[in-house]
N, C-alpha and C positions, 0 to 999 in steps of 0.2 A: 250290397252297394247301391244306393239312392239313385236316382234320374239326376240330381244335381249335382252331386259327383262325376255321373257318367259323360253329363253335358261338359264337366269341368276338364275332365280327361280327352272328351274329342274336342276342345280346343288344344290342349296342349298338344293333340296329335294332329290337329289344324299347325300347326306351329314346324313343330317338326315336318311333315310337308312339304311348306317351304323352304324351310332350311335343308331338305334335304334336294331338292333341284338345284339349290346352290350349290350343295356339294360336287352331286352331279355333275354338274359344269367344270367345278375343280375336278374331279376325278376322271371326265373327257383330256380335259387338257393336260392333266399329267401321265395318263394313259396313253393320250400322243405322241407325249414329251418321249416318254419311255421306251415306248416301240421303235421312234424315231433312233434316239439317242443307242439304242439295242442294238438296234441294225449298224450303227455307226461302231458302236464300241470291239463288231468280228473285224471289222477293217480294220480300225483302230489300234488294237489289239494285234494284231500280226503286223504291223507295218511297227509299231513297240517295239517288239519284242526279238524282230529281226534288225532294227535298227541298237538296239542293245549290246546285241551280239556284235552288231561291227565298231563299237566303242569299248568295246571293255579291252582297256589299251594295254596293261602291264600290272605285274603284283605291286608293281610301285606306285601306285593310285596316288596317296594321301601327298606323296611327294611333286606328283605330276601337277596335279592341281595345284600344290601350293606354289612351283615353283612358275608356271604359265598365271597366276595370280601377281605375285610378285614380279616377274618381269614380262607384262602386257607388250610392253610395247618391245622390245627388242625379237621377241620369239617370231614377229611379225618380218622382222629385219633378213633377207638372204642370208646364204651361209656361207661363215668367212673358210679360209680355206683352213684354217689351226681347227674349228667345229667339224669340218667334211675329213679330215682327218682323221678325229678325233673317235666318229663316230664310225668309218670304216676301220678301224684300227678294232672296235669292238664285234663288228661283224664278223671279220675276218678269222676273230676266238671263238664265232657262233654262239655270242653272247645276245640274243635275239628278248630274252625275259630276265628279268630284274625284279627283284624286292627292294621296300626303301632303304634297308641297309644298304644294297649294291649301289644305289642311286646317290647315296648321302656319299659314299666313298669315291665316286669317278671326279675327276677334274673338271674344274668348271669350263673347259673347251667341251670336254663330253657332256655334262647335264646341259649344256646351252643348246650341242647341236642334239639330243636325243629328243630333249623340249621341242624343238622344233621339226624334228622329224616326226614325231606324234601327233604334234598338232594339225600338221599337213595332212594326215594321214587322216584325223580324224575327223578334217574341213573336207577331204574328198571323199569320206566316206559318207557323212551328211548330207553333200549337196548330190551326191548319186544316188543316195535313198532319194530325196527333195524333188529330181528331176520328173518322177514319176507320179509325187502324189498330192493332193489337193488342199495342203495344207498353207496355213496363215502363214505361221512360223515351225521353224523343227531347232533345239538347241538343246546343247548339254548347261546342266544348272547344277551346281555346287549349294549343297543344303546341311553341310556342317556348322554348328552354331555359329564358330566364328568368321561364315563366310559364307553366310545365309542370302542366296540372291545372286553370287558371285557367276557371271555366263562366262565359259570357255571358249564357244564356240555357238557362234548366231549365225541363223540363216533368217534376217527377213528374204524370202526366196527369191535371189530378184541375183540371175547369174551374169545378167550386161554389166552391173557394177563391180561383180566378184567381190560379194562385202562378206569380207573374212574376219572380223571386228572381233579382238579376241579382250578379254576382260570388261566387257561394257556391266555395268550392277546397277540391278534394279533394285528399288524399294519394296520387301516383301514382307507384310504383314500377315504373317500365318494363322492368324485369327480369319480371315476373309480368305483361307484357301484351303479347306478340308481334306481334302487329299493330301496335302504337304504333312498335316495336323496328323491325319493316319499315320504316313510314314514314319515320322518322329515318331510315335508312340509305339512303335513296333508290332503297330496290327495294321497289316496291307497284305494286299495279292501280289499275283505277279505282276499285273497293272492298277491303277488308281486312275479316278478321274474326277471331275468338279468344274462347278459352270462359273464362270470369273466375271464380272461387270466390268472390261477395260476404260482406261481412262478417256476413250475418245466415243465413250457408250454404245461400243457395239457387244455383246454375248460373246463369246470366246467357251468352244469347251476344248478343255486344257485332260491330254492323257499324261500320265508319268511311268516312266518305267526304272524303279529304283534298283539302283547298283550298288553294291557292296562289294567292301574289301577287307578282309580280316572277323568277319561277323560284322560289321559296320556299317552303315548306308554312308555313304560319300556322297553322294550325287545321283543324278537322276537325267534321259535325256526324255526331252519333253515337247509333243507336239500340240500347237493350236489352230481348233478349226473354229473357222467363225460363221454360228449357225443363227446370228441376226433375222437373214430373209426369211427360213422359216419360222424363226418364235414371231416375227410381225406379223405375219400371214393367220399365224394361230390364234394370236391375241386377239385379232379382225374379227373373224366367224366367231369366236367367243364371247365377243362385245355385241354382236349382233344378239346373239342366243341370250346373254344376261338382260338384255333391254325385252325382248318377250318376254320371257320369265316375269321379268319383274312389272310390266304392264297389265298384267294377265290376273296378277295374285296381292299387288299392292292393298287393293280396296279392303278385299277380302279378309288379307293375313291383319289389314289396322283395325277391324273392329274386335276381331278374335282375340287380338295381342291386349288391348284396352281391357276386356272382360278377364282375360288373364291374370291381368296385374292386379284387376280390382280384386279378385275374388280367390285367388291361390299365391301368385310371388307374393303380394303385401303381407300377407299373415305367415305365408310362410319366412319369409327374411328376418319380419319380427320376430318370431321364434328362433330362428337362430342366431342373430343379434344378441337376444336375451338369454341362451343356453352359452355361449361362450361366454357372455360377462358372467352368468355363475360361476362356472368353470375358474375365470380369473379372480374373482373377486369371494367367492364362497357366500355371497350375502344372497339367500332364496326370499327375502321379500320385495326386491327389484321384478326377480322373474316370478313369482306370483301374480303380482301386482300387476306385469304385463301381458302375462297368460290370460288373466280374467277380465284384460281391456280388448283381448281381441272375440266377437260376436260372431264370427262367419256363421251361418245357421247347415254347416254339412261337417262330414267328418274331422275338417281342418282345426274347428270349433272344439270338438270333441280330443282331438289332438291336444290341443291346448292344455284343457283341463285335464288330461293325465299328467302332462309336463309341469304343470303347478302343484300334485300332488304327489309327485315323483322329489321334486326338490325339496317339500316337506318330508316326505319321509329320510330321504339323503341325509336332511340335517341331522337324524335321528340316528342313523346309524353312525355318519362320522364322530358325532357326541360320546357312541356307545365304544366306536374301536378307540377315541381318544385315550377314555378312561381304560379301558382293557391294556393299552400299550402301555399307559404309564403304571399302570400296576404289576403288568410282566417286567418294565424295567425296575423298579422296586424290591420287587422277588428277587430278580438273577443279581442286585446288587448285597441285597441281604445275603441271599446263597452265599456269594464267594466269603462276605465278610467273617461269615459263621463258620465256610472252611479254612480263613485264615485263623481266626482263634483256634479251631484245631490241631492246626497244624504246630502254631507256637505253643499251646499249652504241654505239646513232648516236651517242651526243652525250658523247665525252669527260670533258667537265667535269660532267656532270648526273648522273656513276653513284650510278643508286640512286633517281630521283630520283621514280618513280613508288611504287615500298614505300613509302617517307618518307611520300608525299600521300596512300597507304593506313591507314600508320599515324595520320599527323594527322587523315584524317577520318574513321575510328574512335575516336581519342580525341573531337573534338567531339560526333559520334554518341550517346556514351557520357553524355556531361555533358550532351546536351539530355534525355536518360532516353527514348532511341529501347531496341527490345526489341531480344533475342539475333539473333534472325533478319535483321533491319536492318540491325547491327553487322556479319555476316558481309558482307551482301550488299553495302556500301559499301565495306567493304576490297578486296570483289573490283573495283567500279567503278574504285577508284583505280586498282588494278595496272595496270587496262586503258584509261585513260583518254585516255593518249595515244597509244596503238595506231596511229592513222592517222600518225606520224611515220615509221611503218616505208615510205611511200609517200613522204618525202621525200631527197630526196640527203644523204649525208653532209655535202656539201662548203656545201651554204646549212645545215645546222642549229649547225655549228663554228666558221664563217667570223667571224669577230675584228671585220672593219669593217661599217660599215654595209650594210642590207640595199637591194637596190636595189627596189623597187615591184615588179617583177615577181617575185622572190626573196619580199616579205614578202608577196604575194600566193599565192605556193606555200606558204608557213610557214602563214598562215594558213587553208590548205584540210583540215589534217591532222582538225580534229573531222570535216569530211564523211567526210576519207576512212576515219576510224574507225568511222563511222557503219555505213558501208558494210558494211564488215568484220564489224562488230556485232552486223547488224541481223538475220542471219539465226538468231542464238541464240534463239529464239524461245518459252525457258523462262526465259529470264533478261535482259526487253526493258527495264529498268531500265541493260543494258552498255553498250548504245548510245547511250540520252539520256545519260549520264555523258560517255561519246566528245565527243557532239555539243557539249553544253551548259553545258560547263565553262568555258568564254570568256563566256559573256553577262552581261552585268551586270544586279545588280538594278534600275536604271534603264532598262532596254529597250535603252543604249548600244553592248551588245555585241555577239559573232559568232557563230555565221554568221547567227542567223535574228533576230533583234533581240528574242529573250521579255526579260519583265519579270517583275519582283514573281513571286506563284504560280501564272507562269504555267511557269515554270521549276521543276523537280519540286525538293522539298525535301533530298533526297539529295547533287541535282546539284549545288543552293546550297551546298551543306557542301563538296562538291570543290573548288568554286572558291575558297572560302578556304582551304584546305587548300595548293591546288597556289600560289595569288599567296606563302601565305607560304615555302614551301620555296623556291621561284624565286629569292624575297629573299635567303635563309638557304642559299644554296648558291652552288658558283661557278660562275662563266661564265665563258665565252670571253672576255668583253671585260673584267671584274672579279672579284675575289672576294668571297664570301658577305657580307652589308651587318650590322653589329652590330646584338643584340637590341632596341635603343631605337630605331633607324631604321627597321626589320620591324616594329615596333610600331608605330609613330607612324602608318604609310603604310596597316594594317589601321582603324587607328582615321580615318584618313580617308578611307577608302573606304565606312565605315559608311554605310545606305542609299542609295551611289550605284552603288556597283560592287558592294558587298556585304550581303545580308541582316542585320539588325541583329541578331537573335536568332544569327543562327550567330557571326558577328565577334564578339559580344560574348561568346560560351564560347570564343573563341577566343584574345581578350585575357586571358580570364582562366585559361586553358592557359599563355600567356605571363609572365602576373606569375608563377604559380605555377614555371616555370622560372627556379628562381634561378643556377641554372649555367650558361646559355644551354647547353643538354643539347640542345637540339631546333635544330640546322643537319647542314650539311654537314659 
């Protein structure tokens, strides 16, 4: 490593230096913050956690809330004497706990007076935590979507008024309050906490202690302490400490930082400037051209020129996988095509007969608006679709008369034995279900394994109308190929029995659209 590298390196660690006494400061001050906020959060925390417990009102939660929601202001109202009734009438059954069933089922003199016995209960249970502790505000907050912000029960603490203010809702933006943001997303403690900028710009840190009901968060009760005097105090001696700092190292860090720029970030940017426009662009005589305009005289320099002799080679080899890819795709398309002649040269009358069902299920492919990629890949299933015939004798796939049971049980094993064959392609596992599943019908009716409807890949549905209609439209051994109105008629009655109606029906209309009858044998 050169002297002028090394000099180049203790500026950069001239650099860092600096920036690291800034950190420093940041990391004072958060280390404050933290120890501060630490100690806060044991108190914090227990005064939570006990105030929790004297709000968790009834299993009728969702009901409570909603109905102290909806009627804010009457719950506020004394109790008539049909409510005090109503609600000793329930005590006296030592009906003390309720679910929202029991809740939804009482008279509305009982849900009135119960409402309101709750809520008093749970105004004196607040303001008796409240008396003791050093808090801004202490309040139950409703944090179900649709009643997000929605307060029960406020205490601005302040008991000469007795402000028992039951449904006041605030604007709550849960982007700006992280803790809320935990909650809802199901990852939270037993308490939560977050520093809030209030609107009249004091700091506010905000504990939550979320309540559930049924697995649910409902609500949360939630105390704020306003720890303004100490962040001002901190920010003070902080700004004291940043103005040393920064009087001290100013001079020093601007000549360092200049010789930086000159002699490491500029070449270095430009290089990577000019590696990502390769990258986007593939053209390597931009970045030649700019590798060999940069002179630095130390290693940077010498960087360079590898990276310009790097993208020359680059070009060199993506030229060579070019040609390699398109010659492997060339091969694997010859391959199938040579196992398709194979396969039809068993069967005299059928030549041809697996391209045909390539081509017809690329054309339906085509019309249901499947992508380029599908198109190929369908055409290749056809070729190979009947593959497993290469495992039956000539003499049963030719044979003129009737097949005898054990003959049409050979005929019919050819998708397994395609399968077989298939199965080990193992980049292209779409060749085998074609093989396989080209007999079963969309009724579950077919062979070998009885799929139905999606449960037979969409591909495979397209083959099978493909290969029923060439079968039709070609000849056999026992007939020749059947006219365009008969291959019609036998497609349209197979619709969602034998055949997918979406496919059959691009398929019919492949058909009308042959006015030549161009598409047989």
């Amino acid at each position: 490593m050169t002297k002028k590298l090394l000099f180049q390196i203790g500026t950069m660690l001239a650099v860092f230096f600096f920036t690291l006494l800034i950190l420093l400061g940041i990391v004072i001050s958060a280390a404050s913050i933290s120890l501060f906020l630490n100690a806060k959060n044991e108190m914090i925390d227990r005064d939570l956690l006990r105030m929790k417990e004297s709000v968790m009102i009834t299993d009728a939660l969702s009901s409570m809330l909603d109905y102290w929601k909806d009627n804010s202001e009457s719950v506020l109202i004394k109790y008539t004497e049909e409510e005090m009734n109503a609600v000793n009438a329930l005590y006296e059954k030592n009906i003390y706990n309720y679910n929202d069933s029991d809740f939804a089922a009482l008279s509305d003199a009982a849900k009135s007076g119960l409402a309101k016995d709750e809520y008093n209960a749970l105004y004196n249970r607040i303001n008796n935590e409240a008396s003791s502790l050093d808090y801004k505000n202490i309040y139950l907050m409703d944090i179900r979507e649709d009643s997000m912000g929605f307060i029960y029960c406020i205490g601005e603490i302040n008991f000469e008024t007795d402000d028992r203010a039951l449904g006041q809702s605030k604007e709550i933006d849960v982007s700006r309050h992280p803790a809320i943001t935990r909650i809802l997303s199901g990852i939270y403690g037993t308490t939560e906490y977050e520093i809030f900028e209030a609107p009249d710009g004091n700091s506010l840190y905000i504990g939550y202690a979320p309540i559930e009901s049924d697995g649910v968060i409902k609500c949360a009760v939630c105390v704020e302490y306003d720890w303004s005097p100490f962040r001002k105090s901190l920010v003070e001696n902080l700004i004291v400490l940043a103005i040393i700092i920064l009087i001290l190292s100013a001079l020093y860090v601007a000549v360092l930082l200049n010789s930086l720029r000159r002699r490491t970030i500029t070449p270095i940017t430009r290089m990577q400037k000019s590696v990502m426009e390769y990258i986007e662009t593939k053209n390597s005589s931009d970045v030649i051209n700019d590798m060999n305009s940069i002179k630095a005289d130390n290693e940077i320099g010498l960087f360079a020129m590898n990276i310009s002799a790097l993208a020359t080679e680059m070009d060199s080899y993506i030229s060579e996988i070019k040609q390699s890819q398109e010659a492997i795709e060339n091969l694997n398309s010859e391959t199938m095509e040579a196992l398709a002649k194979a396969i039809d040269a068993k069967d005299e009358y059928t030549n041809d007969h697996s391209e045909r069902v390539a081509i017809y299920s690329r054309m339906i492919a085509k019309k249901m608006g499947l992508s380029a990629k599908e198109l190929k890949k369908i055409y290749y299933m056809g070729l190979l679709h009947d593959i497993g015939k290469i495992g039956i004798p000539g003499s049963i796939i030719n044979k003129a008369s009737k097949l005898t049971d054990e003959e049409l049980g050979l005929i019919r094993s050819h998708p397994i034995l395609g399968y077989n064959i298939l199965e080990k392609i193992h980049s292209e596992p779409d060749l085998a279900y074609g093989a396989r599943w080209h007999h079963e019908f969309y009724n579950g009716k077919g062979y070998p394994d009885g799929k139905k409807g999606d449960e037979i890949p969409l591909l495979v549905r397209i083959i099978a109308v493909a290969d029923s209609y060439d079968a039709m439209t070609s000849n056999r051994s026992y007939r020749s190929y059947l006219p365009q109105d008969v291959a019609r008629a036998e497609i349209e009655k197979g619709v969602g029995t034998q055949f997918d109606p979406d496919v059959a029906e691009c398929m019919l209309e492949i058909i009308d659209a042959d006015k030549q009858y161009a598409l047989h044998q």
